[in-house]
C-alpha positions in Angstrom: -45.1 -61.9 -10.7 -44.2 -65.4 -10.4 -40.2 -64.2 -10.1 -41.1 -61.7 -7.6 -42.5 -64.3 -5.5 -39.6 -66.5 -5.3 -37.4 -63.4 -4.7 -39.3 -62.1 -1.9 -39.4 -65.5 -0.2 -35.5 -66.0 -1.1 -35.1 -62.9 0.4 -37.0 -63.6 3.3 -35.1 -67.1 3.5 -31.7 -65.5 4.0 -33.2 -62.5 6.3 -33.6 -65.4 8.6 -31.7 -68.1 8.2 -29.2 -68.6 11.6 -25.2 -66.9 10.5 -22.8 -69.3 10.6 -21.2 -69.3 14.2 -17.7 -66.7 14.0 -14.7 -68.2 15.1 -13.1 -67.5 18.3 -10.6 -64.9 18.2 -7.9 -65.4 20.1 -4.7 -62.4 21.0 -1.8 -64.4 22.3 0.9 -62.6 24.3 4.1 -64.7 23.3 4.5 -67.5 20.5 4.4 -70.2 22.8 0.6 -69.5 24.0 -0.7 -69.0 20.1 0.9 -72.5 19.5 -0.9 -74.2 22.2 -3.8 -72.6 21.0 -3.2 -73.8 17.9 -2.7 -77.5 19.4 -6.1 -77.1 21.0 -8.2 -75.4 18.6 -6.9 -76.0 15.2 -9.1 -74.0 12.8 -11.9 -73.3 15.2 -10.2 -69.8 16.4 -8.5 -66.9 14.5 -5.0 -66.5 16.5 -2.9 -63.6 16.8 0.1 -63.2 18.6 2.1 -60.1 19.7 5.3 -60.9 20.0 8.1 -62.8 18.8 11.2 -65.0 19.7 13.7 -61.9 18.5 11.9 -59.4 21.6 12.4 -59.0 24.7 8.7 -59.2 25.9 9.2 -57.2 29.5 9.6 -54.3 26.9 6.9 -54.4 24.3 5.5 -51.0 22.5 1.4 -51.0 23.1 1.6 -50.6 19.8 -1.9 -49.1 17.7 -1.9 -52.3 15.9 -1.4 -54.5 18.8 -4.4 -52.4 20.4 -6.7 -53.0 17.4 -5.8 -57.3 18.0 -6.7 -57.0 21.8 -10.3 -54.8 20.6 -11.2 -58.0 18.2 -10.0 -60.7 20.7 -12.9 -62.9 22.5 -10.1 -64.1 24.7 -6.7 -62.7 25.7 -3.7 -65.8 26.3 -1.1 -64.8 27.9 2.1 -66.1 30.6 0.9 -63.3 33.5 2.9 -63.4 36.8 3.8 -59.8 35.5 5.8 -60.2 32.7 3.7 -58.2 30.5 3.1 -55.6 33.1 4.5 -53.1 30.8 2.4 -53.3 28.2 -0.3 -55.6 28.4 -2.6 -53.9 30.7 -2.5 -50.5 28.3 -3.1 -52.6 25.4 -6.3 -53.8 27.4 -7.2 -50.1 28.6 -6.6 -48.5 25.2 -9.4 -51.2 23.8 -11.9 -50.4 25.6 -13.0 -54.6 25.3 -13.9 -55.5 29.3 -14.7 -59.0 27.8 -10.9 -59.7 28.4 -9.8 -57.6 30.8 -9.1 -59.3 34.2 -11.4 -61.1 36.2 -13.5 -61.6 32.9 -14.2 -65.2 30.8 -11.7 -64.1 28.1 -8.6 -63.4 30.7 -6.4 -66.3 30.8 -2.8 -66.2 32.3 -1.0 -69.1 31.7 1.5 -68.4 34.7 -2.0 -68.4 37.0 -2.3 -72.2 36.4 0.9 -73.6 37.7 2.8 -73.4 40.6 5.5 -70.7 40.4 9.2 -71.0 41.1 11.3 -68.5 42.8 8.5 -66.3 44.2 10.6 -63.8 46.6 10.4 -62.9 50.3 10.5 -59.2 49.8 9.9 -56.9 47.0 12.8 -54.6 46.3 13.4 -53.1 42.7 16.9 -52.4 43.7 17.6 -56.3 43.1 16.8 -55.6 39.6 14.0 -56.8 37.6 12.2 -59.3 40.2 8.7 -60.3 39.9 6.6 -60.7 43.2 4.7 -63.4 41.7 7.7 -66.1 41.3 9.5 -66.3 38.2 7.1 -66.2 35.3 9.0 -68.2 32.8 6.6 -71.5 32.9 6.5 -71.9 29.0 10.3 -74.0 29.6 9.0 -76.8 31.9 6.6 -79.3 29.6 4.9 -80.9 33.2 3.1 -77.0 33.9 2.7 -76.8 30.2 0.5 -80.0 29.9 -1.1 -78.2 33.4 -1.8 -75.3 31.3 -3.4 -77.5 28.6 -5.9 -78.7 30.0 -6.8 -75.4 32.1 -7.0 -73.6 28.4 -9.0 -76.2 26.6 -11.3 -75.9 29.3 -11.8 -72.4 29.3 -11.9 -72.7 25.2 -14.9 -74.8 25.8 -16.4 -72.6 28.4 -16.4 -69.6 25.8 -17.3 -71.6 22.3 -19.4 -74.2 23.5 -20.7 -75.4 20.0 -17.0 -76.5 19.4 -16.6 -78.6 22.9 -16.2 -81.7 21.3 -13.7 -80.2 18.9 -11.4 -78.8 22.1 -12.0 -82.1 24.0 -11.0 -84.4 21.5 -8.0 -82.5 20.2 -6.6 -81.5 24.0 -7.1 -86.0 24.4 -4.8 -86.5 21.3 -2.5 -83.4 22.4 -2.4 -84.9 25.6 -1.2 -88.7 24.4 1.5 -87.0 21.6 2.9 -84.8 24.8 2.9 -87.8 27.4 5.1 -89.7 24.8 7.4 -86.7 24.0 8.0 -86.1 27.7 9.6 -89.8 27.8 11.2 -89.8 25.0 12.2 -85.9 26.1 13.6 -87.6 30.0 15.4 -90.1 28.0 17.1 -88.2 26.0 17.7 -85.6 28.8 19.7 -88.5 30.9 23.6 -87.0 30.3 22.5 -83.1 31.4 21.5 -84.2 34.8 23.8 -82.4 37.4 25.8 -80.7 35.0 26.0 -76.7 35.5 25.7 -73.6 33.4 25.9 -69.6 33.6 22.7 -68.2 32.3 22.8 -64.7 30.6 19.0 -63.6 31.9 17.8 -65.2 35.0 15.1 -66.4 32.8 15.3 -70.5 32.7 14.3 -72.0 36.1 11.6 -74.1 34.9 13.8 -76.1 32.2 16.9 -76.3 34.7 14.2 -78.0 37.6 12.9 -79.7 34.9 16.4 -81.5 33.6 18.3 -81.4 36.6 21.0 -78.7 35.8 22.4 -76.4 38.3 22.9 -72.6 37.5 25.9 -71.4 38.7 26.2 -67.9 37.8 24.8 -65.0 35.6 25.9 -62.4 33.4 23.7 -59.6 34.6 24.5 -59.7 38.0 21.1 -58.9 39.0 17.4 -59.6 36.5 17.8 -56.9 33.4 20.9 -55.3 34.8 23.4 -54.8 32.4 26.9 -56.6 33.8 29.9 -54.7 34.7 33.4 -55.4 33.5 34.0 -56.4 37.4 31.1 -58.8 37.7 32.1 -60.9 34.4 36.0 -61.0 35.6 34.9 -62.6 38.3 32.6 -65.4 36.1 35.9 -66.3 34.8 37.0 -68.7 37.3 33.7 -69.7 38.7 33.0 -70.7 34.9 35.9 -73.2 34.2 36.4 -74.5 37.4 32.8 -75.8 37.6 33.1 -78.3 34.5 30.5 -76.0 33.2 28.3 -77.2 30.5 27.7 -73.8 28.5 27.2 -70.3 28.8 23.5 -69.9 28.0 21.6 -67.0 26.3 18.2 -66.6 24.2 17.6 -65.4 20.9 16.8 -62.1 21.3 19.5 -61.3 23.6 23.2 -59.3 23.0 25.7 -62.0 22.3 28.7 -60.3 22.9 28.5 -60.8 26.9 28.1 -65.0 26.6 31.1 -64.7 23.6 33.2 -62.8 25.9 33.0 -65.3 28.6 33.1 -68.4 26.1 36.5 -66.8 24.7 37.8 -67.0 28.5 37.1 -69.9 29.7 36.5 -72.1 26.9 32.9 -73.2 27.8 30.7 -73.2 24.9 27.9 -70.2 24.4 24.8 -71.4 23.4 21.9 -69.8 22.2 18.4 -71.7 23.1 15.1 -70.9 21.5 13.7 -69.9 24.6 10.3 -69.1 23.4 8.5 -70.7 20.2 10.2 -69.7 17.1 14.1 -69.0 18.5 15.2 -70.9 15.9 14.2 -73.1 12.6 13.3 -76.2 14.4 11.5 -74.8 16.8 8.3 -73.0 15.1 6.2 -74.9 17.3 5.9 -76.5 20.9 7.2 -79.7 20.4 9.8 -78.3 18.5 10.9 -75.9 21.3 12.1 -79.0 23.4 13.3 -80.9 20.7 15.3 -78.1 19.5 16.5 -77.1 23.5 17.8 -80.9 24.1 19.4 -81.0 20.9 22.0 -77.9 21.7 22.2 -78.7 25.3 23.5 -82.5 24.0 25.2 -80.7 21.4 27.4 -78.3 24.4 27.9 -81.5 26.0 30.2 -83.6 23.6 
């Protein structure tokens, strides 16, 4: 009897007792977003991401298993301004979860927080690939991405409040590490100001601004159009009369345009991470600059 008693009141005991707190759960459109996550929340939230440095994310499969992530998530990360247009919005509709879907606590668009570059006049899909918002590409300038900081650890606080002082005191020592990176980042940066480059993607506004580079020309002639054998002729000159720095492309893109022109002209291709995880060095934030000075310095020897 007596070992029935202390079973029953065990029992009652842990019929009772408050569950440990779940962690957040957090679906991150691109690498970049999951590592500031990371940064912010350390092992407070459960992070998945949906797509890698090697795709092109304008062109993303709403995959069933990237459905399943965006059911789980308590809060949806992603760069917005349109970029995921293609796919993000099913993966939300397929999920049936309204607790991230737009306008709700667990939407957050990083693009949202900033103020965008390049935003056009006019809409007209015949200029290729445009988005009306501005350029979207934010995740290359590290000024809108200590912006974005601070906007996210907010809203991290706002929907785990037991953790607040968790967020808060890693967004403070985020926030000093970054401060000192961007100076030593500026520094380093001093040789690439004014020099010029032809981009493969219009894609990189927010680092040239950032660094003082001039783009002078584009392989696709116009945002996701493929180039003609007519529009990359007439690169050729433009490229090596400008004392162009390099020919610049990202990871997941075809090389055989930026060699083509790098064979002509003798300007350098380079291939920049672009997102988090381009390359070796750069599996995280601060190694995405790191690694994007490094090859920029390295073109310019």
């Amino acid at each position: 009897m007596k070992l029935i008693a202390i079973s029953t009141v065990l029992l009652a005991a842990g019929l009772f007792a408050t569950p440990a707190q779940a962690r957040l759960k957090v679906f991150a459109c691109e690498p970049e977003w999951g590592s500031l996550v990371h940064e912010l929340a350390g092992d407070k939230v459960d992070v998945d991401v949906g797509t890698s440095a090697l795709q092109d994310v304008h062109v993303i499969e709403a995959k069933p298993s990237l459905i399943a992530k965006v059911r789980a998530a308590n809060l949806v990360v992603c760069t917005g301004a349109e970029l995921e247009v293609g796919w993000l919005p099913m993966l939300i509709k397929q999920s049936g979860n309204q607790s991230v879907a737009p306008g709700a606590p667990g939407w957050f668009m990083a693009a949202s927080q900033v103020k965008l570059l390049e935003k056009p006049s006019a809409v007209d899909r015949a200029n290729g690939d445009v988005h009306p918002d501005g350029n979207p590409h934010v995740q290359l300038d590290p000024r809108r991405v200590l912006v974005i900081a601070r906007t996210l650890d907010a809203r991290l606080v706002q929907m785990d409040p037991a953790n607040a002082a968790v967020y808060q005191q890693r967004l403070g020592d985020f926030n000093t590490r970054w401060l000192a990176a961007m100076a030593r980042w500026k520094t380093e940066a001093a040789p690439l100001r004014g020099r010029k480059v032809v981009v493969h993607h219009i894609a990189w506004a927010y680092l040239w601004d950032w660094l003082g580079i001039q783009q002078i020309g584009a392989l696709e002639p116009k945002p996701s159009v493929p180039p003609t054998s007519a529009h990359l002729s007439s690169l050729i000159a433009l490229t090596k009369s400008s004392n162009t720095l390099a020919i610049v492309r990202a990871a997941y893109q075809d090389p055989k345009p930026a060699d083509w022109l790098a064979e002509r002209t003798g300007v350098p291709a380079v291939t920049l991470p672009y997102p988090v995880g381009g390359d070796a060095q750069s599996r995280y934030l601060f190694g995405l600059f790191d690694s994007t000075l490094h090859k920029l310095l390295g073109a310019a020897k």
